[in-house]
C-alpha positions as CSV (number, residue, x, y, z in Angstrom):
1,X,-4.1,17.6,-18.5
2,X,-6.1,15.2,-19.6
3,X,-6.0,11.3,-18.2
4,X,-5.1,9.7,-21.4
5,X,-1.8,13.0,-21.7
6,X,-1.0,11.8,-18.2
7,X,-0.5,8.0,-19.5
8,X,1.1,9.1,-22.8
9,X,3.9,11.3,-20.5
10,X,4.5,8.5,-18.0
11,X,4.9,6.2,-20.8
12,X,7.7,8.1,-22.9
13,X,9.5,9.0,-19.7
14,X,9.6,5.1,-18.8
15,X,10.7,4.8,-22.8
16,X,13.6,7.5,-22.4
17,X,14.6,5.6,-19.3
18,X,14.8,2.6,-21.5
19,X,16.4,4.0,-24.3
20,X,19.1,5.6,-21.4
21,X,19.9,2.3,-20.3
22,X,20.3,0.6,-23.5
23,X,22.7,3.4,-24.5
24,X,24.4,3.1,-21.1
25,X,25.1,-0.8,-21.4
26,X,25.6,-1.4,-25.4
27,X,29.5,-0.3,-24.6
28,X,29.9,-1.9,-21.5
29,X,28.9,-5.5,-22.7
30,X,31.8,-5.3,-24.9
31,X,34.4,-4.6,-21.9
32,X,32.0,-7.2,-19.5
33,X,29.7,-8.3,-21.5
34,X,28.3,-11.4,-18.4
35,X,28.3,-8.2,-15.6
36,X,26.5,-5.6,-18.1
37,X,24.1,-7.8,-18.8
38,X,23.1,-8.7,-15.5
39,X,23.1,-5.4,-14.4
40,X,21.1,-4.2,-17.5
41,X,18.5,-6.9,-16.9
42,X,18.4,-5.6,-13.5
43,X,18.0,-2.0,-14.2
44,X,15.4,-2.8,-17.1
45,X,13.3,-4.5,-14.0
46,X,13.5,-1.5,-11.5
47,X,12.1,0.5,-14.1
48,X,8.8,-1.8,-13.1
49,X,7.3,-1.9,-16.5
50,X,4.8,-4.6,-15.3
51,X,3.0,-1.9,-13.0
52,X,2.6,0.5,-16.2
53,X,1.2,-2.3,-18.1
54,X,-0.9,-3.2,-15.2
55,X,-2.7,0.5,-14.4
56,X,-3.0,1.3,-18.1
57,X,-3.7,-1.9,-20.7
58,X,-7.2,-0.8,-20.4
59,X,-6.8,2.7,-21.8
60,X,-4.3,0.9,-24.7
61,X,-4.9,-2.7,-25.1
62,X,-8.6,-4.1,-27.0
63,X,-8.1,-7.5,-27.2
64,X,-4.1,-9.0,-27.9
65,X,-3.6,-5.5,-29.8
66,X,-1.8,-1.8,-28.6
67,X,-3.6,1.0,-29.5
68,X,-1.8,2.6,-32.4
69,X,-0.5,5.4,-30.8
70,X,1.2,2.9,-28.1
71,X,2.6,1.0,-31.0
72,X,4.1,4.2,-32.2
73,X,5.9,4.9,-29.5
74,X,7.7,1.6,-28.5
75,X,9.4,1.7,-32.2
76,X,12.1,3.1,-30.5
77,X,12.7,1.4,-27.7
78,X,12.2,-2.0,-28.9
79,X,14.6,-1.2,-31.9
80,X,17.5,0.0,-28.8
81,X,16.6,-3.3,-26.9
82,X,16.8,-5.5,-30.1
83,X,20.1,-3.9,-30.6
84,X,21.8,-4.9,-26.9
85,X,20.3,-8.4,-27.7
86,X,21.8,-8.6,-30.3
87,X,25.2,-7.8,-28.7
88,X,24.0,-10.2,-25.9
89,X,23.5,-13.3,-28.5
90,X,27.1,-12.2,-30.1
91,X,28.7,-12.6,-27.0
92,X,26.7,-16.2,-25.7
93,X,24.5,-14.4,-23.0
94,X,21.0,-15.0,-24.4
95,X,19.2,-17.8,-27.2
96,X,19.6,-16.5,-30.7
97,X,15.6,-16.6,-31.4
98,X,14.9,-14.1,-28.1
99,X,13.4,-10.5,-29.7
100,X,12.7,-7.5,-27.7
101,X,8.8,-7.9,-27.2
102,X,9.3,-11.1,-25.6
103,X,12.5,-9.7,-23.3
104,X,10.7,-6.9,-22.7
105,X,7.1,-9.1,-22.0
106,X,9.0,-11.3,-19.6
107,X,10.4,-8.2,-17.4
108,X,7.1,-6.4,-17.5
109,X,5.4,-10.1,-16.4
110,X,8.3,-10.2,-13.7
111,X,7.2,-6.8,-12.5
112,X,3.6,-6.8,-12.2
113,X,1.9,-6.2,-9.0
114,X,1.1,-9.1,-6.7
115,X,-2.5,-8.7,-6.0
116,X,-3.5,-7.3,-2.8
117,X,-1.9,-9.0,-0.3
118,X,1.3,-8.1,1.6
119,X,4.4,-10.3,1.0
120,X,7.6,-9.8,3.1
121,X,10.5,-8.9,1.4
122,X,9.2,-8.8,-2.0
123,X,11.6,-6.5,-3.4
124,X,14.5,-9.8,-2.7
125,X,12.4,-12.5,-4.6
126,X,11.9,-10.3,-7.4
127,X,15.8,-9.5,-7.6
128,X,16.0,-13.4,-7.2
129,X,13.2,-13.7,-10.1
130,X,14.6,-11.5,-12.5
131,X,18.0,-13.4,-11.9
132,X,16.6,-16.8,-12.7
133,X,15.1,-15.2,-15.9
134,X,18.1,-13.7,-17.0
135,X,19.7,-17.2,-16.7
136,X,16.8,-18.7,-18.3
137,X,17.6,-16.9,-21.6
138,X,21.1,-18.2,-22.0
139,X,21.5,-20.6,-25.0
């Protein structure tokens, strides 16, 4: 396969795990909407989007525009995350004006690689990060 199939594939399969979690949280912010949250915020970070966006903007991003095929494909997946926002804003967890691209933008910034250097225990402060963002969104 070719380098650009290899992107598009590793790409979907982080949209599908997107689309997964949104579908596995939407019902349980109803029953705990603070703890689903969290924990969807969480999960949405582990996926490390920020690494994605890191290793491929060049083959997809000219200038502060996606490719169109990129565009295409995050349809989806910002439509599932602007639906649990929505659900989030009904139930006081995040600002009324917050949209997908920039929840999603703030994880993937979260999640980018540190440049080459080695920093102990990495994994905590970005659990820690991701917290204060998550906090950061409340109204």
């Amino acid at each position: 396969p070719a380098r650009d199939d290899l992107i598009r594939a590793v790409l979907a399969d982080l949209e599908g795990r997107m689309l997964a979690l949104v579908e596995r949280y939407r019902p349980r912010i109803a029953v705990d909407p603070d703890g689903a949250w969290q924990e969807f915020g969480r999960e949405v970070a582990a996926l490390r989007p920020g690494a994605l966006v890191a290793a491929f903007a060049a083959e997809f991003v000219t200038g502060d525009q996606l490719s169109e095929p990129l565009t295409q494909e995050r349809v989806h997946s910002l439509a599932a995350v602007q639906q649990i926002l929505e659900d989030a804003k009904q139930a006081g967890l995040v600002r009324a004006d917050l949209t997908a691209v920039q929840f999603q933008l703030g994880i993937a910034q979260i999640t980018r690689p540190l440049p080459d250097v080695a920093v102990p225990e990495l994994a905590r402060h970005q659990a820690w990060l991701v917290d204060v963002y998550l906090r950061g969104l409340r109204p």
